[in-house]
N, C-alpha and C positions, 0 to 999 in steps of 0.2 A: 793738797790741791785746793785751788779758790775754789772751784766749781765742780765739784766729782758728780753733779751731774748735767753733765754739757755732752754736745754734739762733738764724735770724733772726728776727725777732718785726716785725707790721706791725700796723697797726689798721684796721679794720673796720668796717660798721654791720651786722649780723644782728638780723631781726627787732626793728627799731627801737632797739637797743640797740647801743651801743661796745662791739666786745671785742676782743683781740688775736689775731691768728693765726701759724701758721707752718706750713712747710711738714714734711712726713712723712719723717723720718731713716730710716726703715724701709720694706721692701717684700717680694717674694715671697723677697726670696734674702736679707734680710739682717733678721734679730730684734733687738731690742733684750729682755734681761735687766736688772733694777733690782737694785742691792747687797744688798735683802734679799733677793732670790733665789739671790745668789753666797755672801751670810757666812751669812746666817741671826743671829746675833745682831751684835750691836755691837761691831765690834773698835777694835786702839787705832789710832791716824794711821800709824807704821810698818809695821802689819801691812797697812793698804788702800795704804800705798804701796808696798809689797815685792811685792804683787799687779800693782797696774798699772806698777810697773818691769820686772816680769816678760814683760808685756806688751809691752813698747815705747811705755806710756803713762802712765809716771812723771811727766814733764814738764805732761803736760796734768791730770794728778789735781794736781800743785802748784800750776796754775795756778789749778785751780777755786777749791783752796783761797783762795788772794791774794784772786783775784775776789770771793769772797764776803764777807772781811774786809773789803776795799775798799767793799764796797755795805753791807756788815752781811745780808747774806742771813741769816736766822733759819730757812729752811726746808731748807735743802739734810740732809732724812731720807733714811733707805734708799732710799727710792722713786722721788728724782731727778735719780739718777745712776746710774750702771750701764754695760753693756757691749753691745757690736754682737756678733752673731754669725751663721755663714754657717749658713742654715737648712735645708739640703741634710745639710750634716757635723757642724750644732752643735757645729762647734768656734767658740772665742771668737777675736775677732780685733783688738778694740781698746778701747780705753776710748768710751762713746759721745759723742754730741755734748754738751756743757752747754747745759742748759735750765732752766725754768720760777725765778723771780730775782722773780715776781709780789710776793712779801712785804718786799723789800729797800726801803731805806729808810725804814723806820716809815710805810707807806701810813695806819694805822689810828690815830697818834697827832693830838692839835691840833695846832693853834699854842701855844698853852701848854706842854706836852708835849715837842713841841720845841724849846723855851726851854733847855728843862734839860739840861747834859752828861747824854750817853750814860757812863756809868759803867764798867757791866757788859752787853753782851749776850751772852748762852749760842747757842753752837754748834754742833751737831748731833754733828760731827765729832771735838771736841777741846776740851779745858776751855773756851777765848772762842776769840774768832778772831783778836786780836792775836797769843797766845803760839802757836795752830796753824801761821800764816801764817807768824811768826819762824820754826819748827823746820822749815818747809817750803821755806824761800827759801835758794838756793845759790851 
């Protein structure tokens, strides 16, 4: 598994409608913070990995990375990823789980659309996600 620890995701009917669910990473004693809350602006791939190597969550930030090149994740912004923290001492204490992957695949393209090589997809993280995933694999 790229990411053994990631968010499980099930599907659902709610109010007549399919949607996916999962279960709550967070609770009275443990927060979740999202990366614009930790940088504030956009840093480069070494500097968010020098952070969660610090942590003892270098492994799993590398991991995301791969993961998301491997799906083509288009979404992974400041907002969804980030860090667990004990809510008591708001000290940080780990890289959080990976989630929400909703935009991977080209959900929104045809069949025509997807006919065509993928070229270029832009990264949130790093110039594409081939070259971030190369600089991230060890």
């Amino acid at each position: 598994m790229v990411c053994p620890d990631s968010v499980r995701y099930d599907l659902d009917v709610y109010h007549d409608q399919l949607v996916s669910k999962c279960d709550l990473f967070t609770s009275e004693n443990i927060g979740f913070a999202n990366a614009s809350r930790i940088f504030g602006q956009k840093k480069r791939i070494v500097d968010l990995l020098g952070y969660y190597e610090k942590l003892g969550s270098g492994d799993a930030f590398r991991r995301m990375c791969v993961l998301d090149a491997l799906i083509l994740n288009p979404d992974r912004h400041y907002g969804n990823f980030g860090v667990l923290f004990d809510t008591e001492t708001m000290q940080v204490t780990k890289m959080a789980p990976i989630f929400d992957h909703n935009k991977s695949l080209f959900p929104e393209l045809d069949e025509d659309e997807l006919a065509r090589p993928v070229l270029h997809c832009a990264s949130w993280l790093g110039p594409d996600f081939i070259s971030t995933a190369k600089s991230l694999l060890t």
